[in-house]
PDB file with SEQRES, HELIX, SHEET and CRYST1 records, atoms N, CA, C and O in Angstrom:
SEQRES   1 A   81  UNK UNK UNK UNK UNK UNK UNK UNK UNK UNK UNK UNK UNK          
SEQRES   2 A   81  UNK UNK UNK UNK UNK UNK UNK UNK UNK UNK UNK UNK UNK          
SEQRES   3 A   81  UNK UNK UNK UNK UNK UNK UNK UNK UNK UNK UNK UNK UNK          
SEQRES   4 A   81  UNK UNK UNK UNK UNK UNK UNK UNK UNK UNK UNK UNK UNK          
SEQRES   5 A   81  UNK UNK UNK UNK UNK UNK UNK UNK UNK UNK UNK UNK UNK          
SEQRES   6 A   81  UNK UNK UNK UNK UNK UNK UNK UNK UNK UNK UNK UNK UNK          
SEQRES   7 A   81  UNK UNK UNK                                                  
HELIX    1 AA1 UNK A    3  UNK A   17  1                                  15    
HELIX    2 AA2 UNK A   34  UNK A   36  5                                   3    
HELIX    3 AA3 UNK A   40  UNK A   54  1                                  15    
HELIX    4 AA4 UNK A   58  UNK A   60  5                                   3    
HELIX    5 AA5 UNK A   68  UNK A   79  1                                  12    
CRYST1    1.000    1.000    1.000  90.00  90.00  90.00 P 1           1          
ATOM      1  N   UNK A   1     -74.135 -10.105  58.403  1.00  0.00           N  
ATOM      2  CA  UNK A   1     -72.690 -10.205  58.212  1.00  0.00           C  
ATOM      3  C   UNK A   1     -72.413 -10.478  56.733  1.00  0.00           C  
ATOM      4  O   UNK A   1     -73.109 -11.299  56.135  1.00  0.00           O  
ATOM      5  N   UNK A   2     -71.534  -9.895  56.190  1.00  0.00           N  
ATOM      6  CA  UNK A   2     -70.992  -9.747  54.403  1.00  0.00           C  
ATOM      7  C   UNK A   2     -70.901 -11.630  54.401  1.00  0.00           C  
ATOM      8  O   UNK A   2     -70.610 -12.297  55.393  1.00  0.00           O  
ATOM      9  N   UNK A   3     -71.118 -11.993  53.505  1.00  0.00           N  
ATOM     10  CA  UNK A   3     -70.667 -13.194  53.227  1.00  0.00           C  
ATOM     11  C   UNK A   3     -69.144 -13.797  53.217  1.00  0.00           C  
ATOM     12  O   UNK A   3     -68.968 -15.003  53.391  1.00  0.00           O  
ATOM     13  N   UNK A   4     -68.439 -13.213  53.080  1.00  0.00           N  
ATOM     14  CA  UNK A   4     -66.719 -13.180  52.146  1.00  0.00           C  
ATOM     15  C   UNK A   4     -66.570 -13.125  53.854  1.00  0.00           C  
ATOM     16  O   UNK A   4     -65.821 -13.972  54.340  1.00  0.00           O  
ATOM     17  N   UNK A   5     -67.175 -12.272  54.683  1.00  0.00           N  
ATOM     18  CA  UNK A   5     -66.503 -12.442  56.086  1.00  0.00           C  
ATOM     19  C   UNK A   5     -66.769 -13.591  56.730  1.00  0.00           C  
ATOM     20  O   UNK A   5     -66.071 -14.195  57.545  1.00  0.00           O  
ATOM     21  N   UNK A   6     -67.691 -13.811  56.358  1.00  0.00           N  
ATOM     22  CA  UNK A   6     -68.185 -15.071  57.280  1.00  0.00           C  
ATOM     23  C   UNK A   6     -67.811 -16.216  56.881  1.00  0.00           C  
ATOM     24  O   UNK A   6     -67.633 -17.036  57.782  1.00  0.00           O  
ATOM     25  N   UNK A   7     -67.601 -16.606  55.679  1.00  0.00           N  
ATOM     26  CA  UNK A   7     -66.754 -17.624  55.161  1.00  0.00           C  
ATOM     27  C   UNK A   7     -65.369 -17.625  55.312  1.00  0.00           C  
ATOM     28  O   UNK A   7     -64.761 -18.676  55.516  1.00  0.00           O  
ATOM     29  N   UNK A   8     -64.650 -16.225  55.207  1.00  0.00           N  
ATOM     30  CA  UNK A   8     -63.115 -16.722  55.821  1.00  0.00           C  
ATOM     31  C   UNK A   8     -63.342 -17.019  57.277  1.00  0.00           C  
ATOM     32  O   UNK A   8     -62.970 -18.188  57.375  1.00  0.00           O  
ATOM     33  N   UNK A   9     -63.817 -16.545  58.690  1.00  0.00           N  
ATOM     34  CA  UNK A   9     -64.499 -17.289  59.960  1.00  0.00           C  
ATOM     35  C   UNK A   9     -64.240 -18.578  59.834  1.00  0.00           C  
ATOM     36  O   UNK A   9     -63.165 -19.055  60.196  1.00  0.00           O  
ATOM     37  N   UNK A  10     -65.166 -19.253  59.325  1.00  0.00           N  
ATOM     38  CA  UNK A  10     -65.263 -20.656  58.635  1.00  0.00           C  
ATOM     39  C   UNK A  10     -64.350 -21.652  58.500  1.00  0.00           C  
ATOM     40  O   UNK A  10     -64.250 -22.821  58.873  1.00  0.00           O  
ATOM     41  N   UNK A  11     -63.626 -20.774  57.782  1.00  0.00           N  
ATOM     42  CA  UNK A  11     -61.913 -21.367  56.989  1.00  0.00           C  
ATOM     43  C   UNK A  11     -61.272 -21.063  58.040  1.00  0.00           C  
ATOM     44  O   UNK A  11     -60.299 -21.813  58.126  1.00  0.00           O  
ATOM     45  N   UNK A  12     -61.340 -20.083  59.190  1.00  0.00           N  
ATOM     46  CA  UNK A  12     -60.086 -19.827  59.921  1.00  0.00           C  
ATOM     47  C   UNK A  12     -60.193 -21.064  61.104  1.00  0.00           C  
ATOM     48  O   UNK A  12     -59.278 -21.735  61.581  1.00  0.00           O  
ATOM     49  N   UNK A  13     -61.562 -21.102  61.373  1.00  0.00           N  
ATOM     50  CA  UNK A  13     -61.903 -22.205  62.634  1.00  0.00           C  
ATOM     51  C   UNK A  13     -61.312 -23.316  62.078  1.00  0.00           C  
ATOM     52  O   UNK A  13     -60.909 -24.101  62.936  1.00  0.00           O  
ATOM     53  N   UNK A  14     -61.086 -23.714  60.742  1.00  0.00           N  
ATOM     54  CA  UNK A  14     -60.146 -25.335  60.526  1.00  0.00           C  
ATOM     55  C   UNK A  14     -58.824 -24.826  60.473  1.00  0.00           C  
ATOM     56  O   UNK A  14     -57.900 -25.565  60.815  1.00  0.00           O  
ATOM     57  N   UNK A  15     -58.744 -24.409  60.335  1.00  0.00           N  
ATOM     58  CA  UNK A  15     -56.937 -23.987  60.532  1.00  0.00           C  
ATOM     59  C   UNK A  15     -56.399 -23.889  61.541  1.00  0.00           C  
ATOM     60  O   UNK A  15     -55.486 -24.608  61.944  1.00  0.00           O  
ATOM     61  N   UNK A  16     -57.075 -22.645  62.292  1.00  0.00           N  
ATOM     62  CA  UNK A  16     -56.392 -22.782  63.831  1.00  0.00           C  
ATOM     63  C   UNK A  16     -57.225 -24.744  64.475  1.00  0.00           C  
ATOM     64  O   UNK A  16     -56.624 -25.460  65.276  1.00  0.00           O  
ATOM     65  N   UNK A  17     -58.488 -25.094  63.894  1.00  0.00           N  
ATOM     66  CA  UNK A  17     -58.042 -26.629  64.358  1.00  0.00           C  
ATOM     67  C   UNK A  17     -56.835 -27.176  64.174  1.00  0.00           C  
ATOM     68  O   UNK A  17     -56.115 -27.523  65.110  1.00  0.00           O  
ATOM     69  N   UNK A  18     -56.471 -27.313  62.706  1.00  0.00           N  
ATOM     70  CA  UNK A  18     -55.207 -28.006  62.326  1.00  0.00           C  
ATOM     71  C   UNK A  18     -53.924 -27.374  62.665  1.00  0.00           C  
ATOM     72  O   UNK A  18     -52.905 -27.740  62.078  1.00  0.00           O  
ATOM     73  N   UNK A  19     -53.885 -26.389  63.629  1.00  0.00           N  
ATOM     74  CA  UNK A  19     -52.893 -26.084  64.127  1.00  0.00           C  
ATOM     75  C   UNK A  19     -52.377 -24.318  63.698  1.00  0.00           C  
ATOM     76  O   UNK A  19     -51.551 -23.703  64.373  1.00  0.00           O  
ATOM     77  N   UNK A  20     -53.045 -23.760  62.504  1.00  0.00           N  
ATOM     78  CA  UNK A  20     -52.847 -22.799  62.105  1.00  0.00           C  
ATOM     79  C   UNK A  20     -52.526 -21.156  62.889  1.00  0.00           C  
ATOM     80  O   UNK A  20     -53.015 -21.078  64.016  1.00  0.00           O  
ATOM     81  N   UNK A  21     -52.155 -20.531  62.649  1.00  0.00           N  
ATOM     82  CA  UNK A  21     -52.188 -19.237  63.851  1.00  0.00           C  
ATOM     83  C   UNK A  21     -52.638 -18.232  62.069  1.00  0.00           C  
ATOM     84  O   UNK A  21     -52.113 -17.138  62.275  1.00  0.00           O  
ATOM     85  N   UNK A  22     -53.030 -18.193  61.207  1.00  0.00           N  
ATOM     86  CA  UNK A  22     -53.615 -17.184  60.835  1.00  0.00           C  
ATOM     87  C   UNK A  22     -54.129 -16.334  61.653  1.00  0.00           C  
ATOM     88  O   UNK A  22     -54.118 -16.601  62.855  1.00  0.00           O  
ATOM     89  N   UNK A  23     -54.733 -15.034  61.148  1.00  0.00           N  
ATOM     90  CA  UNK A  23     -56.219 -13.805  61.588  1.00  0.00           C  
ATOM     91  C   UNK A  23     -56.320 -13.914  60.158  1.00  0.00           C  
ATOM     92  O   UNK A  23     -56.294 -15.073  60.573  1.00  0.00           O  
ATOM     93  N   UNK A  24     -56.397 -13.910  59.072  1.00  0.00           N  
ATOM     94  CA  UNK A  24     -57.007 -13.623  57.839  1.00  0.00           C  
ATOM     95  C   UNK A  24     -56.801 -14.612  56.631  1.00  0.00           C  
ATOM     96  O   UNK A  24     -55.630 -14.919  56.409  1.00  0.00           O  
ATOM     97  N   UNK A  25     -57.556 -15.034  55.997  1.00  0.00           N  
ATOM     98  CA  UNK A  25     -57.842 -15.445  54.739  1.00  0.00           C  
ATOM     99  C   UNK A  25     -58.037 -14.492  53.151  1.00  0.00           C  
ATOM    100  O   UNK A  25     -59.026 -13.854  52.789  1.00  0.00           O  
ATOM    101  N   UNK A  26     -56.928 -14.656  52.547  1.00  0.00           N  
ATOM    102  CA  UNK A  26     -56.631 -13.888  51.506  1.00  0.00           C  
ATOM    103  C   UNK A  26     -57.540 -14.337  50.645  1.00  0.00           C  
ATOM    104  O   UNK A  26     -57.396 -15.513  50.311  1.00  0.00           O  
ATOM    105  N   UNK A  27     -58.797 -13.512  50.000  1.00  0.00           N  
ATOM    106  CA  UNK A  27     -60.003 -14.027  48.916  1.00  0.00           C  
ATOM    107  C   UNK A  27     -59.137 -14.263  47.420  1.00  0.00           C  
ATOM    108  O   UNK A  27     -59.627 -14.725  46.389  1.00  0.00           O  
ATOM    109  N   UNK A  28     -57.764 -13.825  47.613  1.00  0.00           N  
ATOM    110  CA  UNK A  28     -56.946 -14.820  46.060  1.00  0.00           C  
ATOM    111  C   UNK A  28     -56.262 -15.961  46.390  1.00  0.00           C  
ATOM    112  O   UNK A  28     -55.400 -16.422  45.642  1.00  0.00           O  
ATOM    113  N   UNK A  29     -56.592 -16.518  47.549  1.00  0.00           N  
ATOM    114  CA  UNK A  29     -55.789 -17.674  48.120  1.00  0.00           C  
ATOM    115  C   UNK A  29     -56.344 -18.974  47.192  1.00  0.00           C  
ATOM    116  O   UNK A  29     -57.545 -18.821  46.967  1.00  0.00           O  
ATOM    117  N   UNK A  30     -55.905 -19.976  46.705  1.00  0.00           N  
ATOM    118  CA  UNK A  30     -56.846 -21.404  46.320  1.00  0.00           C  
ATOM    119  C   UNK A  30     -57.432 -21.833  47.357  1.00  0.00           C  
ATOM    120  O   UNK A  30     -57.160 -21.404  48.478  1.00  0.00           O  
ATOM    121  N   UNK A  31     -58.391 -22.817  47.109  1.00  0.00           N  
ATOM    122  CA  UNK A  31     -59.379 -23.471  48.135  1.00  0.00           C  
ATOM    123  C   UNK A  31     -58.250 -24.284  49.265  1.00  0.00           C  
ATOM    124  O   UNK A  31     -58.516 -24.273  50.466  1.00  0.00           O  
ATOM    125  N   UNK A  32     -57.129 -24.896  48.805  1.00  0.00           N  
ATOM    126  CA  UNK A  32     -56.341 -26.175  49.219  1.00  0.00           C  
ATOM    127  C   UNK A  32     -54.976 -25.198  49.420  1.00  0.00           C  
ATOM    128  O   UNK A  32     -53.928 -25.804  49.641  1.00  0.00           O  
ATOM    129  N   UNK A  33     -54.924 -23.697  49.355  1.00  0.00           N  
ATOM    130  CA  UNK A  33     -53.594 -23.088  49.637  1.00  0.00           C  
ATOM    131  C   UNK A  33     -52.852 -23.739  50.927  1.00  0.00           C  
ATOM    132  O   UNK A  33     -53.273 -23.975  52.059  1.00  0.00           O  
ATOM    133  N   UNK A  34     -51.673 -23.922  50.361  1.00  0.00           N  
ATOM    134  CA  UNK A  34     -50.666 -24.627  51.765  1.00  0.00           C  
ATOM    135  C   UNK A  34     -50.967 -24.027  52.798  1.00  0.00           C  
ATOM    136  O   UNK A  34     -51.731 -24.730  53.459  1.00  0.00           O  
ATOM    137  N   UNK A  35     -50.670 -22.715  53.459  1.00  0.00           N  
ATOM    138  CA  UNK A  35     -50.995 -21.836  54.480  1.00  0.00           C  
ATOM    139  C   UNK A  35     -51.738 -21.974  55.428  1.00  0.00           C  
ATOM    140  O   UNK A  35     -51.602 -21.827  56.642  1.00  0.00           O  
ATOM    141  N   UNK A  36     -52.982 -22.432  54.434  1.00  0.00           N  
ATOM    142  CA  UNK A  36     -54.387 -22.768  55.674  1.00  0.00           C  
ATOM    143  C   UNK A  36     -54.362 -23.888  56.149  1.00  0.00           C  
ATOM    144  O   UNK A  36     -55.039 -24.146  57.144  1.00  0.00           O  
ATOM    145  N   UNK A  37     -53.699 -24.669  55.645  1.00  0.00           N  
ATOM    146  CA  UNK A  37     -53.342 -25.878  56.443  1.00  0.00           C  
ATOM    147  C   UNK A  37     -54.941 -26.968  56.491  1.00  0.00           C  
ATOM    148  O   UNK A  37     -55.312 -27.752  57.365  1.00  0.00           O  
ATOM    149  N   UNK A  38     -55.696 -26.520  54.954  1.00  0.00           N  
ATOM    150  CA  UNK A  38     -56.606 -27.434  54.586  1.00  0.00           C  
ATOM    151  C   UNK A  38     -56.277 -28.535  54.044  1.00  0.00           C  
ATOM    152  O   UNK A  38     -55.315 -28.638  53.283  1.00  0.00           O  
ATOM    153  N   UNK A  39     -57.322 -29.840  54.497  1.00  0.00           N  
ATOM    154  CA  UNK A  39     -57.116 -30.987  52.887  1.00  0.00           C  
ATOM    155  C   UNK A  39     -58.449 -31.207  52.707  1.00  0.00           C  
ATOM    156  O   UNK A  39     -59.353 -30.790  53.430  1.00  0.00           O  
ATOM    157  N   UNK A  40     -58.602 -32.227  51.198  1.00  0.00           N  
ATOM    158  CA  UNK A  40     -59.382 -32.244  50.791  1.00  0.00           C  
ATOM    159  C   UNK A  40     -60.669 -32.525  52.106  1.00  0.00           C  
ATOM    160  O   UNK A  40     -61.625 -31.784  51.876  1.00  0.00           O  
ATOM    161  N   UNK A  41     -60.845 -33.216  53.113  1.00  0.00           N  
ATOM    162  CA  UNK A  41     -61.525 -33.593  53.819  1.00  0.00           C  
ATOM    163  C   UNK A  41     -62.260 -32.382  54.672  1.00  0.00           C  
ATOM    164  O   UNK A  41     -63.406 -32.316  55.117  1.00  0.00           O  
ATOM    165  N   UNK A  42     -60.843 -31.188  54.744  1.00  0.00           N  
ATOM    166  CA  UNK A  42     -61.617 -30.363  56.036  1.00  0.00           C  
ATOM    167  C   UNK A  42     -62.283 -28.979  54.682  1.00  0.00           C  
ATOM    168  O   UNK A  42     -62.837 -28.005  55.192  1.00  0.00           O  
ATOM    169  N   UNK A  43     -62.170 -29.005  52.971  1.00  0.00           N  
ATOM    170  CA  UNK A  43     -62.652 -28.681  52.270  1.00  0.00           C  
ATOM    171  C   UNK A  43     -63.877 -29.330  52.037  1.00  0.00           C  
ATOM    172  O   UNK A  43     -64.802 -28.550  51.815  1.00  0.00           O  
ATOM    173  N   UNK A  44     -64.082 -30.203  52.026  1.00  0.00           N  
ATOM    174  CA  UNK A  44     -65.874 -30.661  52.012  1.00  0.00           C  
ATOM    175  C   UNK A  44     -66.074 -30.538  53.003  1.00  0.00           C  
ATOM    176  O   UNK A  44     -67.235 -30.154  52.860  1.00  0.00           O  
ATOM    177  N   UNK A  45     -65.832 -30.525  54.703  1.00  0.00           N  
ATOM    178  CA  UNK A  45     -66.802 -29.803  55.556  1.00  0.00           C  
ATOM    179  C   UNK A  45     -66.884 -28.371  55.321  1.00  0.00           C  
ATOM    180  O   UNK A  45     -67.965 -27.861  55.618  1.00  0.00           O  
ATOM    181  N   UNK A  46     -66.068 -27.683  54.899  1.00  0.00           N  
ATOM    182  CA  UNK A  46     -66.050 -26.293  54.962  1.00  0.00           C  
ATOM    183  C   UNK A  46     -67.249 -26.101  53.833  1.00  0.00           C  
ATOM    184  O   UNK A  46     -68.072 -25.221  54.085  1.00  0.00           O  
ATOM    185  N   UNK A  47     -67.400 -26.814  52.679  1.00  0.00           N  
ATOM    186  CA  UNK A  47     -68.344 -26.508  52.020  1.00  0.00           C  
ATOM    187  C   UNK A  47     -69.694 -27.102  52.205  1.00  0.00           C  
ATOM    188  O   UNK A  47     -70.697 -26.569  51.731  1.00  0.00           O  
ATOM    189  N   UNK A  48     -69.728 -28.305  52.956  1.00  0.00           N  
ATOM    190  CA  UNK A  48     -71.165 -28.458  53.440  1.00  0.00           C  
ATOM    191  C   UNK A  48     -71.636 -26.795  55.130  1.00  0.00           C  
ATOM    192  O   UNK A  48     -72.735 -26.283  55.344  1.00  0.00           O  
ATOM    193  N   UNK A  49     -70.766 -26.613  55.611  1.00  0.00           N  
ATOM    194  CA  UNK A  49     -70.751 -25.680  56.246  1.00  0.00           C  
ATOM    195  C   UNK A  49     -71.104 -23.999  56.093  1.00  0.00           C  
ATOM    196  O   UNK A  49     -71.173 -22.950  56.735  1.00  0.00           O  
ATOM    197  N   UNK A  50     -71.285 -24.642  54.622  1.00  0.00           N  
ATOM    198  CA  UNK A  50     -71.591 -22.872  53.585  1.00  0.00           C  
ATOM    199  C   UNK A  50     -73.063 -23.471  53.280  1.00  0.00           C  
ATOM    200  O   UNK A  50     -74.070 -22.780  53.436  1.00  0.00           O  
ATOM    201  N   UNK A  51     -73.102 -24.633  52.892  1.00  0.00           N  
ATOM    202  CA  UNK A  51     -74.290 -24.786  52.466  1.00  0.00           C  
ATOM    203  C   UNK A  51     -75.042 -24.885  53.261  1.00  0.00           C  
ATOM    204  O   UNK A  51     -75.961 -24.119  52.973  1.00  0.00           O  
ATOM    205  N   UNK A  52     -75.284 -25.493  54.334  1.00  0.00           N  
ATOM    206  CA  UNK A  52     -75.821 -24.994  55.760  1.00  0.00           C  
ATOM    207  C   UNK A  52     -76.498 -23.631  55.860  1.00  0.00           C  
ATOM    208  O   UNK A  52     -77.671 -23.291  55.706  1.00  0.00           O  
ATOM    209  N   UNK A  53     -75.096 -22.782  56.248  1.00  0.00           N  
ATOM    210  CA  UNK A  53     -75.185 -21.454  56.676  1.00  0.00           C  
ATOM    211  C   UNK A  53     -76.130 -20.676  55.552  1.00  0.00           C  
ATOM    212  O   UNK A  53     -76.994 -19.915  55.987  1.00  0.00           O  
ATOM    213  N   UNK A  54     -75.996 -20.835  54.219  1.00  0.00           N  
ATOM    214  CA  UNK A  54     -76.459 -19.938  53.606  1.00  0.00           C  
ATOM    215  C   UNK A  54     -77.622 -20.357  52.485  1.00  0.00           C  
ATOM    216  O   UNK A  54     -78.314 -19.584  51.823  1.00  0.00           O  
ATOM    217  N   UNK A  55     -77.629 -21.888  52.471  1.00  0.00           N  
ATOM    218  CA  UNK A  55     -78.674 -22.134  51.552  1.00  0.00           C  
ATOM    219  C   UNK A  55     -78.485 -22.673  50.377  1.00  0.00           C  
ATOM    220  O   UNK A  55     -79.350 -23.167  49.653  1.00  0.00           O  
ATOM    221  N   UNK A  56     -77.214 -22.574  50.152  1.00  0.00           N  
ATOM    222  CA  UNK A  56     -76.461 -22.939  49.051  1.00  0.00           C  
ATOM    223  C   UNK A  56     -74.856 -23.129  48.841  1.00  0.00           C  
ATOM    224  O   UNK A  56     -73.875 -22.610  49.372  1.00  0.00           O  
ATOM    225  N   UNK A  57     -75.034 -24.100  47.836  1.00  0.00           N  
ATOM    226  CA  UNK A  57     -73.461 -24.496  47.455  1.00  0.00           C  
ATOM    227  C   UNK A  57     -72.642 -23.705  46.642  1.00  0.00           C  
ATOM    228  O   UNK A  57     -73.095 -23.365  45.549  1.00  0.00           O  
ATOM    229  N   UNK A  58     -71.312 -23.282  47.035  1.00  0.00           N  
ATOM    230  CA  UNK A  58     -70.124 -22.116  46.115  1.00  0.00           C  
ATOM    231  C   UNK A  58     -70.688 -23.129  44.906  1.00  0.00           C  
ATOM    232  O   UNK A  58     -71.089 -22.551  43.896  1.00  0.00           O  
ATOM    233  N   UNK A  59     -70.757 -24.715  44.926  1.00  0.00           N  
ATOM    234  CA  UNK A  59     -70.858 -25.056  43.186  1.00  0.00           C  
ATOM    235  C   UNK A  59     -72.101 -24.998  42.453  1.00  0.00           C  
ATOM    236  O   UNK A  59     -72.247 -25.444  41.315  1.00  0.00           O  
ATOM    237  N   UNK A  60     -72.806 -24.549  43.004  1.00  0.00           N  
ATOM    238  CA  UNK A  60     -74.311 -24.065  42.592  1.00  0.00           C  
ATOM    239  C   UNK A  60     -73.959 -22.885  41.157  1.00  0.00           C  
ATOM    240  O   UNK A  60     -74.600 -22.552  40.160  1.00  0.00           O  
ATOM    241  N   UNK A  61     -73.046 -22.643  41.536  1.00  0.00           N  
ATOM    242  CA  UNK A  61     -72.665 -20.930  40.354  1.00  0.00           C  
ATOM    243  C   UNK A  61     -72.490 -21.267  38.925  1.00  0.00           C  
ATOM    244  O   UNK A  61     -72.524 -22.494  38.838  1.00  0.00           O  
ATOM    245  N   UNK A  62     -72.342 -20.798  37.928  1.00  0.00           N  
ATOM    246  CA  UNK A  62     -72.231 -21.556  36.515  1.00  0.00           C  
ATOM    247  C   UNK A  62     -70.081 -22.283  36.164  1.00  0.00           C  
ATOM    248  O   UNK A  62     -69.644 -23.071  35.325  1.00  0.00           O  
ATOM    249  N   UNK A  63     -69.372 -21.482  37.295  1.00  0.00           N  
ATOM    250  CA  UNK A  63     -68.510 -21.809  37.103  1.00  0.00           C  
ATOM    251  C   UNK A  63     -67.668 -22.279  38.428  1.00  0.00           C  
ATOM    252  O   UNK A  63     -67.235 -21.408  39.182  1.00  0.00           O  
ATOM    253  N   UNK A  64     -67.451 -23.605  38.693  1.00  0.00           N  
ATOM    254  CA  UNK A  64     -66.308 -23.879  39.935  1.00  0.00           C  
ATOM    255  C   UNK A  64     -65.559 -22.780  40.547  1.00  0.00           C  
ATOM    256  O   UNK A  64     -64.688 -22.327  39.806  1.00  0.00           O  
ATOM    257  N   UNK A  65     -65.664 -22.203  41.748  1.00  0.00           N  
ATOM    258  CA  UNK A  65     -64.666 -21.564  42.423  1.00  0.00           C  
ATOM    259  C   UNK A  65     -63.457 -22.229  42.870  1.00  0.00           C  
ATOM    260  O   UNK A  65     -63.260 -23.323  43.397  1.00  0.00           O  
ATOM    261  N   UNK A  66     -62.662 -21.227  42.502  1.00  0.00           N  
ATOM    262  CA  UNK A  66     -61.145 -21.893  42.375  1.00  0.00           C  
ATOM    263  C   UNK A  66     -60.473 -21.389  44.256  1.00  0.00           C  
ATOM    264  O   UNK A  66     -60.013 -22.073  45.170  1.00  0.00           O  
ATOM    265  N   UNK A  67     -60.745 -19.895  44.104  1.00  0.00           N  
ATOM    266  CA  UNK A  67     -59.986 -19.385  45.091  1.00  0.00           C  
ATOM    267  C   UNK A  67     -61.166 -19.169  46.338  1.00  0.00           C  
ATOM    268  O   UNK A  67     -62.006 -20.043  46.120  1.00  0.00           O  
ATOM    269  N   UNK A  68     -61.558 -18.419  47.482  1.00  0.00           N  
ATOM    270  CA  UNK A  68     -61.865 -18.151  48.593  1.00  0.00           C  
ATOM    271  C   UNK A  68     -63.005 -16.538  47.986  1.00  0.00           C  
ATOM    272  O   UNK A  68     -64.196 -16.301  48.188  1.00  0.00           O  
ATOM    273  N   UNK A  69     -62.160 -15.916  47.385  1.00  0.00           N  
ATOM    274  CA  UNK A  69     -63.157 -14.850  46.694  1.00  0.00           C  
ATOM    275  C   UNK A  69     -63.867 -14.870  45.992  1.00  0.00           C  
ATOM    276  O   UNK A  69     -64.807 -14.089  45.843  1.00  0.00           O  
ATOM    277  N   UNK A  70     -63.523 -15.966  45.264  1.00  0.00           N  
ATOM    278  CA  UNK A  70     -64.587 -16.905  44.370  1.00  0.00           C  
ATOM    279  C   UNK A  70     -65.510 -17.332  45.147  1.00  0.00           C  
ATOM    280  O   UNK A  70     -66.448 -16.534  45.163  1.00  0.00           O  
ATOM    281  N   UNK A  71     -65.674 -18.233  45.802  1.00  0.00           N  
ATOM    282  CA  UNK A  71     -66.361 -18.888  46.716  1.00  0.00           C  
ATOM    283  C   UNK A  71     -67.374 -17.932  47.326  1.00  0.00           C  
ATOM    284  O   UNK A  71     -68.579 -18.179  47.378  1.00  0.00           O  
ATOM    285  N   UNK A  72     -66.698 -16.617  47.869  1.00  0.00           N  
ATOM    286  CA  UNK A  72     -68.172 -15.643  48.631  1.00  0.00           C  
ATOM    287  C   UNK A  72     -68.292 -14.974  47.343  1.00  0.00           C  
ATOM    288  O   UNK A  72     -69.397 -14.475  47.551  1.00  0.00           O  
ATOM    289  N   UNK A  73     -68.048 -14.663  46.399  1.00  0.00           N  
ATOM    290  CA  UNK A  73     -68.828 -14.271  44.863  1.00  0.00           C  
ATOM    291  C   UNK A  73     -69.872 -14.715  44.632  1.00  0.00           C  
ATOM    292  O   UNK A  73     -70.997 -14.236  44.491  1.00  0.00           O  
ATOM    293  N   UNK A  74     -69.193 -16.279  44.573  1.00  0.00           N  
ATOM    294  CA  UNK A  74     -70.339 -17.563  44.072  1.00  0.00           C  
ATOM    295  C   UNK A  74     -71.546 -17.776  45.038  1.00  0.00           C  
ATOM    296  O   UNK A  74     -72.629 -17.909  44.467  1.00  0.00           O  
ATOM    297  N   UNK A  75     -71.551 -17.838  46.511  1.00  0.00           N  
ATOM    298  CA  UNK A  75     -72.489 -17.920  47.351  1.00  0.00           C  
ATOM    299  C   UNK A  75     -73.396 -16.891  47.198  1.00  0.00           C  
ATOM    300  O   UNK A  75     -74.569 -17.182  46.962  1.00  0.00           O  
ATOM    301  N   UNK A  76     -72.887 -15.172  47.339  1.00  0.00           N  
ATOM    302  CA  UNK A  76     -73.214 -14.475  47.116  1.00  0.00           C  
ATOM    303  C   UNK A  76     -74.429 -14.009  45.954  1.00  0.00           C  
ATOM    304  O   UNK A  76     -75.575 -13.578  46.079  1.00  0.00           O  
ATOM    305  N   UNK A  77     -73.742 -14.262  45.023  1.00  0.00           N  
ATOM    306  CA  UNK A  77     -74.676 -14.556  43.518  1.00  0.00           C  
ATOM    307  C   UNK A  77     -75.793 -15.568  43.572  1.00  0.00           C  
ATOM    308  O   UNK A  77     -76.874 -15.215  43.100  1.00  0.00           O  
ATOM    309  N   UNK A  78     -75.707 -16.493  43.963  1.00  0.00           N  
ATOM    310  CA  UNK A  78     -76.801 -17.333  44.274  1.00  0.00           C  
ATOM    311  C   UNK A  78     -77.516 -16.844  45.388  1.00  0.00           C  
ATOM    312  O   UNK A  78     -78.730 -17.025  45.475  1.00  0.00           O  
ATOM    313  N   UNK A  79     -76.961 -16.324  46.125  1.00  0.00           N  
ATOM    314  CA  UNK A  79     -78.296 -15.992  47.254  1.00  0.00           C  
ATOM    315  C   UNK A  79     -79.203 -15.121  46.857  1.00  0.00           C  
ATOM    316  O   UNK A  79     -80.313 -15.063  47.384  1.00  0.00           O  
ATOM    317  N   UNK A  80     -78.700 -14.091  45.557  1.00  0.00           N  
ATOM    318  CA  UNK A  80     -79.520 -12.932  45.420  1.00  0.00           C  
ATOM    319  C   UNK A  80     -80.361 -13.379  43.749  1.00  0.00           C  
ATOM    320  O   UNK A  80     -80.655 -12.599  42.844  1.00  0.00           O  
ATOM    321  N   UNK A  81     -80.557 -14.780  43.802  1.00  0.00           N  
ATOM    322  CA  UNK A  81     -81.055 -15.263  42.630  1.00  0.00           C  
ATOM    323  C   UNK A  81     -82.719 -15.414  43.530  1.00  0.00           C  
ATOM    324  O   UNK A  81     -83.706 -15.846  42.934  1.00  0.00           O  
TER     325      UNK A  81                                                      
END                                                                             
């Protein structure tokens, strides 16, 4: 499975927790976009939840991911290191 898919998955399972009715996660969205109905708390599970899944941390990359496309960039890039 593409990475970028499987990480919005991820993000969608806390949202529809927190009440959300999304189907999609926009990869120019910020990490904390109002919409998804994240906070900082259900953002560090979501990122121990990447690191899990894939071996590595989005902050592993040389530069902080800001947005969601960032984030499967950044995973991405590190996996193929």
């Amino acid at each position: 499975m593409e990475v970028q898919v499987r990480i919005a998955e991820l993000v969608l399972q806390i949202h529809h927790r927190n009440g959300g009715e999304l189907s999609a996660v926009d990869p120019d969205w910020r990490l904390l976009e109002p919409q998804l109905r994240l906070d900082s708390l259900d953002l560090a599970e979501l990122m121990v939840a990447i690191e899990r899944e894939f071996g590595c941390s989005p902050f592993d990359a040389p530069r902080p991911p800001r947005t969601w496309g960032e984030v499967g960039r950044a995973v991405a890039g590190v996996m193929r290191r």
